[in-house]
KOLMARZA-494386 format. One record per residue (C-alpha): x, y, z; residue in three letters; residue number from 0. Coordinates in pm, 1 decimal. Example, Ala and Ser with C-alpha at 12.3 -4.5 7.8 and 13.67 -1.06 7.14 Angstrom:
# residues 2
REC,px,py,pz,rest,nr
REC,1230.0,-450.0,780.0,ala,0 $
REC,1367.0,-106.0,714.0,ser,1 $
This chain:
# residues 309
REC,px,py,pz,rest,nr
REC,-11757.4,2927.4,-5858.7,unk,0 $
REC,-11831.0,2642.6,-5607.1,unk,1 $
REC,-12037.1,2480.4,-5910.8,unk,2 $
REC,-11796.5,2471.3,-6142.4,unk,3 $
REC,-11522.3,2332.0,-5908.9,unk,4 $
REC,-11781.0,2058.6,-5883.7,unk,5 $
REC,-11899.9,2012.1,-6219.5,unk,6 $
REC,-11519.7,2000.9,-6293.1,unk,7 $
REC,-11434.3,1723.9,-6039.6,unk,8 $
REC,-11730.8,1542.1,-6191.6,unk,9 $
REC,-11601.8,1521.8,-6538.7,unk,10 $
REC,-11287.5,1434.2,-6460.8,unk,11 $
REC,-11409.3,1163.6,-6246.4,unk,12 $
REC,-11606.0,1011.7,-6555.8,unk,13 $
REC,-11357.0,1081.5,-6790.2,unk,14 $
REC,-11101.3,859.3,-6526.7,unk,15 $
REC,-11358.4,633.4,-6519.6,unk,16 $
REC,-11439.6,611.5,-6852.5,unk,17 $
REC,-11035.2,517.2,-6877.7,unk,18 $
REC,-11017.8,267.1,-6699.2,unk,19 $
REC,-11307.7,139.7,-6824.2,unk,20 $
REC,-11173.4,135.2,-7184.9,unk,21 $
REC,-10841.3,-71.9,-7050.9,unk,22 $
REC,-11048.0,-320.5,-6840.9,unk,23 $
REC,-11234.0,-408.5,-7229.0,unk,24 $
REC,-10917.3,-393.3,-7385.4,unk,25 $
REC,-10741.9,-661.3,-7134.8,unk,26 $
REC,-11021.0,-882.8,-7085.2,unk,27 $
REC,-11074.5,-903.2,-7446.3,unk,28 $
REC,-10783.3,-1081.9,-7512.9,unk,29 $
REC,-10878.5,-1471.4,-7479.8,unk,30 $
REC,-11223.6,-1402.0,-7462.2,unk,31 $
REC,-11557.0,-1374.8,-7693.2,unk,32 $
REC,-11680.5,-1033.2,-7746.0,unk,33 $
REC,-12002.6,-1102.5,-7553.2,unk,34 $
REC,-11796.7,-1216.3,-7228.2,unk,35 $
REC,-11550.9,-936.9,-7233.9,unk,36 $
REC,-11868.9,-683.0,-7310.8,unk,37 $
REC,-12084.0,-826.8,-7034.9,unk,38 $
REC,-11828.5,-746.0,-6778.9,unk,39 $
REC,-11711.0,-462.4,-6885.0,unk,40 $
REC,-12072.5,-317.6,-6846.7,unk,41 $
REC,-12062.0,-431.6,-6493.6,unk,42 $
REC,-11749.1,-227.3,-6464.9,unk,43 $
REC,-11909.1,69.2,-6639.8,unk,44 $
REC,-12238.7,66.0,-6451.1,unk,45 $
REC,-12039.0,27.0,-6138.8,unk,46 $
REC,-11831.5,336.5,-6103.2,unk,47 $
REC,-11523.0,200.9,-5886.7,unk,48 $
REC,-11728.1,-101.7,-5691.9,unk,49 $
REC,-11766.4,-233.4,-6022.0,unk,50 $
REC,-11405.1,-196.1,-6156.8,unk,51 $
REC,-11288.5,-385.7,-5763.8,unk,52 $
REC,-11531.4,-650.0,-5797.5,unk,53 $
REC,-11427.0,-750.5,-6148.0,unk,54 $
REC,-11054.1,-693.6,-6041.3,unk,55 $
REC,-11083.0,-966.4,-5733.9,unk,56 $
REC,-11281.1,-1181.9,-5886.8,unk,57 $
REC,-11008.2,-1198.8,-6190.9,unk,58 $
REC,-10719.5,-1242.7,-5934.8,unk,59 $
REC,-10965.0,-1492.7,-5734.3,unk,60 $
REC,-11037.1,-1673.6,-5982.6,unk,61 $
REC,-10658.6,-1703.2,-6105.1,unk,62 $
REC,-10546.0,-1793.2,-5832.0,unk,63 $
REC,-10731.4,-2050.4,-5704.9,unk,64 $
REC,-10822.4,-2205.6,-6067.1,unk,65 $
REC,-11180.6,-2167.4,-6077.7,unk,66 $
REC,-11198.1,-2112.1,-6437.9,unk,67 $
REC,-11392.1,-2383.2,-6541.7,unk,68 $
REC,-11511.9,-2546.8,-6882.9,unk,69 $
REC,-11314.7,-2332.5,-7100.0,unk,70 $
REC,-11438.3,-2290.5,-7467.9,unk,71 $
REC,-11222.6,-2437.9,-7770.0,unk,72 $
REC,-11190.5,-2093.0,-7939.5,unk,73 $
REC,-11023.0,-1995.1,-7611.6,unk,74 $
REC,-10699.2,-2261.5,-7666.4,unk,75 $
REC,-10367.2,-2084.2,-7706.5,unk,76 $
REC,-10325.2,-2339.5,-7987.9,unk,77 $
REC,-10611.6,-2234.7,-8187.6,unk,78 $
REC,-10564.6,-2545.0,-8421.9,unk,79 $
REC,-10558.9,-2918.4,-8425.4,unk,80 $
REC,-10215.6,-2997.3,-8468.2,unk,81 $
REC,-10285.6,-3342.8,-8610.6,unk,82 $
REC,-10557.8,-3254.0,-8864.8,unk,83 $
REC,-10472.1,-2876.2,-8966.7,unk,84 $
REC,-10775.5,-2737.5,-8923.1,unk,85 $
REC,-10942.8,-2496.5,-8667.3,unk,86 $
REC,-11051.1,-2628.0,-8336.4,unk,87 $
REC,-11413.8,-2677.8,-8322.7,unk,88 $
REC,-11657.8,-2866.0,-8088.5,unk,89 $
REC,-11699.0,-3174.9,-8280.4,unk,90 $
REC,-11327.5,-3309.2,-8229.3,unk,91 $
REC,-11277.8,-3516.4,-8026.0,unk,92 $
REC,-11041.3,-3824.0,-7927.3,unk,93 $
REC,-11078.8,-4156.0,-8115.7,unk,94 $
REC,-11072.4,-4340.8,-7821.1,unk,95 $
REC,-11388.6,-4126.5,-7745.9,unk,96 $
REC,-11531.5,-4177.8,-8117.0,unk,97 $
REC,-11655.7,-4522.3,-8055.8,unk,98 $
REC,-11937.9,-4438.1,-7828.8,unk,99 $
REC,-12078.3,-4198.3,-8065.5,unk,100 $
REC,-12442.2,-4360.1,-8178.3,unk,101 $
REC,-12371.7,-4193.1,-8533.5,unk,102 $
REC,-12177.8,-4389.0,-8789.6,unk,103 $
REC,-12156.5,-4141.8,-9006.6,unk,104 $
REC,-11920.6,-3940.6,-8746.0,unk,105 $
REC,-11745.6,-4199.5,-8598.2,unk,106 $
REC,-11635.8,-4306.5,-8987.4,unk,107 $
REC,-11523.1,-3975.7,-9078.6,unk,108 $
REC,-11346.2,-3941.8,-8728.6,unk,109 $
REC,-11118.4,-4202.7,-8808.9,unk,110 $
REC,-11081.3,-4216.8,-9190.6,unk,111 $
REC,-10985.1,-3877.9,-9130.8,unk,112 $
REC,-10665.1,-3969.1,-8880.1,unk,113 $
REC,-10599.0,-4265.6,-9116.0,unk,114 $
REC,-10502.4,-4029.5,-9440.5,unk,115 $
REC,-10371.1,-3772.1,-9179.1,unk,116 $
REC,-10120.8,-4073.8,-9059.9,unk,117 $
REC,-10178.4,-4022.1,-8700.2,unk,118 $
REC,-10340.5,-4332.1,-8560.7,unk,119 $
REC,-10016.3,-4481.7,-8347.9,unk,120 $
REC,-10221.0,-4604.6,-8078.0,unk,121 $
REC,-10233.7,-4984.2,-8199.2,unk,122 $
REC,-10446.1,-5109.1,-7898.6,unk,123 $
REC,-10718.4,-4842.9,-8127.0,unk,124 $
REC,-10661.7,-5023.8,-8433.2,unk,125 $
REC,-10756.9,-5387.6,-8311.7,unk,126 $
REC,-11069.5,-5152.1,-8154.9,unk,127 $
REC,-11170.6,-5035.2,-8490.7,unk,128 $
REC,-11145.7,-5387.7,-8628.2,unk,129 $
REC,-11350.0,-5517.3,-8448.6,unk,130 $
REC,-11631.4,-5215.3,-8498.0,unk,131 $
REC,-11951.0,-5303.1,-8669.7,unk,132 $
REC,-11915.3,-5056.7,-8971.6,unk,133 $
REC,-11735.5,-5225.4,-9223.4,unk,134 $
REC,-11543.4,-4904.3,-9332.9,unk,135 $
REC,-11433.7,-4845.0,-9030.6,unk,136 $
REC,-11274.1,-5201.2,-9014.1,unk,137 $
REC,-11137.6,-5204.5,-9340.7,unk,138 $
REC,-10955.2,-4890.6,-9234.6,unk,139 $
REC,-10783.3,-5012.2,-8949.9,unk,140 $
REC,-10698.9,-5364.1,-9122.5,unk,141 $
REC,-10554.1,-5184.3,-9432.4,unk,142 $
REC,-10345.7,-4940.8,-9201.1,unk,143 $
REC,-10209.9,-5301.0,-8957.4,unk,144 $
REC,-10147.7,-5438.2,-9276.7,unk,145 $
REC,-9907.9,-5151.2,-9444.6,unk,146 $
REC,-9743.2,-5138.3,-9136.4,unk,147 $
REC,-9656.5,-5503.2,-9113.8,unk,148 $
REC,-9513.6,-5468.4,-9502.2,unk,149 $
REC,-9291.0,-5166.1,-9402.8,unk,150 $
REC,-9131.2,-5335.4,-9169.8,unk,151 $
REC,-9102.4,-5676.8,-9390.8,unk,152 $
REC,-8940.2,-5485.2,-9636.4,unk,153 $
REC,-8689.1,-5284.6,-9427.3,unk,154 $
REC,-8599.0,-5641.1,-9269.2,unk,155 $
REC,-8569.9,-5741.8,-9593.8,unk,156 $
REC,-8385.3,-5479.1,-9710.8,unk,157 $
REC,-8141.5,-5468.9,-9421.3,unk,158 $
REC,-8065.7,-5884.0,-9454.3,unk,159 $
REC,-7976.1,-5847.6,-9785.6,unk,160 $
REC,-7796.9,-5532.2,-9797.1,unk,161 $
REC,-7586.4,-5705.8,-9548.5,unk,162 $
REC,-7538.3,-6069.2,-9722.9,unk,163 $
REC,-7757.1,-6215.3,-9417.1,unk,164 $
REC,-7776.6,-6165.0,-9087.7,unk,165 $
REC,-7438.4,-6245.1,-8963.0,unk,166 $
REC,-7293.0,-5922.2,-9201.1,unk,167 $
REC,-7508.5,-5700.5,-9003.5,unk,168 $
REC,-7307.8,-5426.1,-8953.2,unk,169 $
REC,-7273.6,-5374.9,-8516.8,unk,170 $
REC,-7365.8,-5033.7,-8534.5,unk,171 $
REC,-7686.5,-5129.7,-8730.1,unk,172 $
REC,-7785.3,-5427.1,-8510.6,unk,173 $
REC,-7915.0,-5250.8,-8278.9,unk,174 $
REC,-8139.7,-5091.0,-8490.3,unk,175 $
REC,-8278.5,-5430.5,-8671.6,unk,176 $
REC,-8324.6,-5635.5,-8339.3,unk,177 $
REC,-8611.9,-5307.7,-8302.3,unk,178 $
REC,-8748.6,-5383.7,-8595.7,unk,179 $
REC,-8795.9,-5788.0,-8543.8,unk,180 $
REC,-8912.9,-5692.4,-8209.8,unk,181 $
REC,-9232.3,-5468.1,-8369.4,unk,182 $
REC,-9301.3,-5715.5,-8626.3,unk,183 $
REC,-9278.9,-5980.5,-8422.6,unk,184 $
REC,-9538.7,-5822.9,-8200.6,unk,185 $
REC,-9812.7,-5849.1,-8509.2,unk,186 $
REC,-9844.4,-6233.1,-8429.9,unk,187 $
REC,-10210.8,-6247.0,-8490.7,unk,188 $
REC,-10138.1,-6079.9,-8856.2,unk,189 $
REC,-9824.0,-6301.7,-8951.6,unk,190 $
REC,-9820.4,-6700.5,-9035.0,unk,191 $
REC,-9697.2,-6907.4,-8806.2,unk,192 $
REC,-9343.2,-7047.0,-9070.7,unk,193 $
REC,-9275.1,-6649.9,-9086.5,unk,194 $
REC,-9359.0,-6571.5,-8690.9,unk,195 $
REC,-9116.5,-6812.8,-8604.5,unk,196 $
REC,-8858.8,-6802.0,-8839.1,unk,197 $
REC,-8819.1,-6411.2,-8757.7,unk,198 $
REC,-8840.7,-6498.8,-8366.4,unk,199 $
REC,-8537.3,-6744.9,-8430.6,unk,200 $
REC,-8355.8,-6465.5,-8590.6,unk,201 $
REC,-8448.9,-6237.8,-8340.7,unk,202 $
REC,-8319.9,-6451.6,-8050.2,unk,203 $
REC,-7972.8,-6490.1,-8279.8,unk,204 $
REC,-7975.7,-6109.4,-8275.5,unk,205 $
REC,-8015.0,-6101.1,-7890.9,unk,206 $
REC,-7760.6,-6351.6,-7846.7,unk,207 $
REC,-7488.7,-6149.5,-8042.3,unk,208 $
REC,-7581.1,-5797.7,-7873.2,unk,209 $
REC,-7598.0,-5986.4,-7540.9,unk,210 $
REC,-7176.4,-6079.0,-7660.5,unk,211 $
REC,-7132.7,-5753.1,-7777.0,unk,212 $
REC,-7272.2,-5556.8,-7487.0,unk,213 $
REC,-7196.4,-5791.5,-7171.5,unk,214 $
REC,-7275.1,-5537.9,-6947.3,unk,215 $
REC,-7652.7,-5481.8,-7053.1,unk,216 $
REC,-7861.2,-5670.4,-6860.6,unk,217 $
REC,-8181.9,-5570.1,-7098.5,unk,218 $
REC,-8029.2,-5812.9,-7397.8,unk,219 $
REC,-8025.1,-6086.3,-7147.5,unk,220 $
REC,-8313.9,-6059.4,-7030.4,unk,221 $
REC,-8500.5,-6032.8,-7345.3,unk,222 $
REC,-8305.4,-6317.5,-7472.5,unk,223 $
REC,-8450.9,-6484.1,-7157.9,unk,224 $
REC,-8810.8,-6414.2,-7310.5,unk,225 $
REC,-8776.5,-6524.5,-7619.6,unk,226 $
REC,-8624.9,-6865.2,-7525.8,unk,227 $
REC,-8905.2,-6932.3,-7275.5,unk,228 $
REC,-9161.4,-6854.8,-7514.5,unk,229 $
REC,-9046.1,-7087.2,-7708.3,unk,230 $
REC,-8998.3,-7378.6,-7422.1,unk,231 $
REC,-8630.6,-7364.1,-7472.7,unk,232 $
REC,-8581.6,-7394.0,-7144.9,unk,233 $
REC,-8189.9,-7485.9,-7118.2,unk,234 $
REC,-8071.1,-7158.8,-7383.2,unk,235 $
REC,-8277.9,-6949.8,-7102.1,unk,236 $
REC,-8108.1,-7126.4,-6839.4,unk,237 $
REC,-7735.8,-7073.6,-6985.7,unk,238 $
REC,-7831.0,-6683.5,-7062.9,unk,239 $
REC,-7939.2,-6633.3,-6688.6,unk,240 $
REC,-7614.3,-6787.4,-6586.6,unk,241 $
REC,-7423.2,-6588.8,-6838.0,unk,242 $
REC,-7545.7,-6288.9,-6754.2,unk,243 $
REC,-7528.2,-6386.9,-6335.4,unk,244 $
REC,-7164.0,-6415.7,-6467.5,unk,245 $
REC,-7110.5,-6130.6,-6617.7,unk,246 $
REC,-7410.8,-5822.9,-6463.6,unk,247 $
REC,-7324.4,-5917.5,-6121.9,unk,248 $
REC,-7706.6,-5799.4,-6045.2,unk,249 $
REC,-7805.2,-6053.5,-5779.3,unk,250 $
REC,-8183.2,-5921.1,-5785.6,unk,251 $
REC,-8237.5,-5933.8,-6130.6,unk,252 $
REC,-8085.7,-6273.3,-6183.3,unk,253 $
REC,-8311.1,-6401.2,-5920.7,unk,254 $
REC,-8592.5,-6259.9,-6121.0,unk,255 $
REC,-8475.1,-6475.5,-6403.9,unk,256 $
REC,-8463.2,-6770.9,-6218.1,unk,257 $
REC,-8782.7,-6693.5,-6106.2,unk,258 $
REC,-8948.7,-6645.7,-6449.9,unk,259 $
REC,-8773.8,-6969.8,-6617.1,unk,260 $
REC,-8883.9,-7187.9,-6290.0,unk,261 $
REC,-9229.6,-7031.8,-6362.4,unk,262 $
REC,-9208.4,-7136.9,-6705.7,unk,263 $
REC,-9066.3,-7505.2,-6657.8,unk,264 $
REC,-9346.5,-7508.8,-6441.1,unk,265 $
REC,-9090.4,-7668.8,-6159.1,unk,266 $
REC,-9223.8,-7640.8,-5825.6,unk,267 $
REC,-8851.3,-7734.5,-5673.2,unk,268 $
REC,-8714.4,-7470.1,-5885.0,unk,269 $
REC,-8943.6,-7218.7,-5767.3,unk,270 $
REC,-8934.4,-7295.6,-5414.4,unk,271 $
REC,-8554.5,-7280.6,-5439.8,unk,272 $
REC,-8592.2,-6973.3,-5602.9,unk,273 $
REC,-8827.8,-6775.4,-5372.4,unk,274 $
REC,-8621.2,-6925.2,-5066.6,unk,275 $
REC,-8296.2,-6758.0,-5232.1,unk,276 $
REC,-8515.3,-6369.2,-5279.2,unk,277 $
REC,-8594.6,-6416.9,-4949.5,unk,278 $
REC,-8267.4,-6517.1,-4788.9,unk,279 $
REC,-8180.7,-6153.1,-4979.3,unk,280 $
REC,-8430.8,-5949.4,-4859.7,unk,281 $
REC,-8360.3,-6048.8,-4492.4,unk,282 $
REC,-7952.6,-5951.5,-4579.0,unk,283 $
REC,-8128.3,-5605.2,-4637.3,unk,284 $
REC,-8019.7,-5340.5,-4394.8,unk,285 $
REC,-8148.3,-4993.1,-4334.2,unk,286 $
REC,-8326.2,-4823.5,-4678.9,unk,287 $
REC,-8264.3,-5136.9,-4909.2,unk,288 $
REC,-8488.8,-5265.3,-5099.8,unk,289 $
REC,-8547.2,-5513.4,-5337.8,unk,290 $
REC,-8627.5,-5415.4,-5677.8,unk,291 $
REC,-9010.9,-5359.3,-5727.2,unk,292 $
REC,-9071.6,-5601.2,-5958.1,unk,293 $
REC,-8881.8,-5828.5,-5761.9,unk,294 $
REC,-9059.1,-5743.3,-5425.1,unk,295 $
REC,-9425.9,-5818.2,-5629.6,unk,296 $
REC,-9332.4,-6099.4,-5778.6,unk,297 $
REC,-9206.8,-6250.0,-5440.1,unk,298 $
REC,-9528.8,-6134.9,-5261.0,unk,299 $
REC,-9730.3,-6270.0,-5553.3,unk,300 $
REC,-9535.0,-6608.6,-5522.0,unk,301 $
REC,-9540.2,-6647.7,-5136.0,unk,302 $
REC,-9862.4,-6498.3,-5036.1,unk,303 $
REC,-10081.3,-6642.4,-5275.1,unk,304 $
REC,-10004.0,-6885.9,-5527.9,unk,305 $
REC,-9771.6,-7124.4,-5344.8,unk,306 $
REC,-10066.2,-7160.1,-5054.9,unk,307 $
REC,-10308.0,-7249.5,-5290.4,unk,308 $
């Protein structure tokens, strides 16, 4: 009788463990290869109960403390390269990365592919790539700069003339078209200089009428700013700054202004006036106030190293 109590209590300890074993595959299966969730589950099976606990902490361990490392591609939730639409597999990779590969071959089809897939917006990799000894890969890149500098030709095109010129720009739309000018504007090694500038004059004309429109947006100002001094007109920047020390009220970033168009003009007066007037404000600082940061470097860069030398 004894015996069969016992063989009993054995059974239904294997069949318990035989259970649990089952669920342990049937969890750790999910997100893993077969071959990973089968090796461990033998562990659990060989192991009556020490096996199932060791598996257990390490799993929670692991977890919880992020000691998963080097996790396979086929193990992403995404499961597919959103950019390309196909399956994930060990040969993507990013195309900053694709220029160190030693095989042409690759690094060609790398990025012809994310040319015709449209999803090469990084234009700092585009002056890369046309630079990069394979010709194909150069052409690439130079055909896609190109296309992108004629879009944006033709909607400034299209936007002057659906408007009768720039002055009939619509307000709502002007916005909008100063973006554009500033984007093409920013192709100046692909552009000839009569275009370059004649957009840049436009653009500063669209500055100056948002900067009219919108009197409390210091950005338009200071952009206008930029655009003046880059071209060495120094006195426009000069009556912006004051226009918009009129009108912002911001005391730190009109002293930034002044700082950049002194910089510009190349005025050492100027400057020193300038950097005497930030600091003047920064000692009228009590408790937690600060001057802006790029205020505060520029002031440091001014003070403590350029001006000494």
């Amino acid at each position: 009788m004894g015996a069969i109590i016992s063989i009993d209590k054995s059974v239904l300890f294997f069949a318990v463990h035989f259970i649990f074993t089952a669920l342990f595959f049937f969890f750790d299966l999910r997100g893993k290869d077969l071959l990973r969730a089968g090796v461990e589950t033998a562990i659990v099976f060989c192991l009556p109960v020490a096996g199932f606990i060791i598996m257990a902490l390490y799993k929670i361990i692991a977890g919880r403390f992020h000691l998963y490392v080097g996790e396979e591609p086929e193990e992403s939730d995404h499961g597919t390269a959103f950019f390309l639409g196909h399956k994930v597999e060990d040969d993507i990779v990013p195309l900053n990365d694709a220029y160190l590969l030693p095989d042409i071959e690759r690094k060609r089809r790398f990025f012809t592919d994310a040319i015709k897939q449209a999803v090469v917006e990084n234009e700092q990799i585009l002056r890369m790539a046309m630079h990069d000894p394979d010709r194909e890969v150069a052409y690439y890149a130079i055909s896609l700069l190109t296309s992108r500098i004629e879009k944006l030709e033709s909607r400034i095109f299209d936007t002057e003339r659906g408007a009768g010129g720039i002055d009939g720009i619509a307000e709502e739309n002007l916005e909008e078209y100063a973006g554009v000018l500033k984007e093409y504007l920013s192709h100046k090694d692909f552009i000839d200089e009569v275009t370059w500038a004649d957009k840049q004059r436009t653009y500063i004309e669209v500055l100056s009428r948002l900067r009219r429109i919108h009197v409390d947006v210091a950005d338009y100002y200071e952009d206008e700013i930029s655009e003046r001094l880059r071209v060495n007109d120094f006195d426009g920047a000069i009556a912006v700054r004051d226009a918009m020390k009129e009108n912002i009220g911001n005391v730190g970033v009109t002293l930034l202004s002044s700082l950049r168009i002194a910089v510009a003009m190349r005025d050492h007066e100027k400057l020193k006036q300038t950097l005497d007037n930030i600091g003047a404000l920064k000692g009228s600082l009590r408790g937690d106030e600060k001057l802006p940061d790029e205020l505060e470097r520029a002031f440091e860069f001014w003070t403590q190293g350029s001006l000494s030398s």
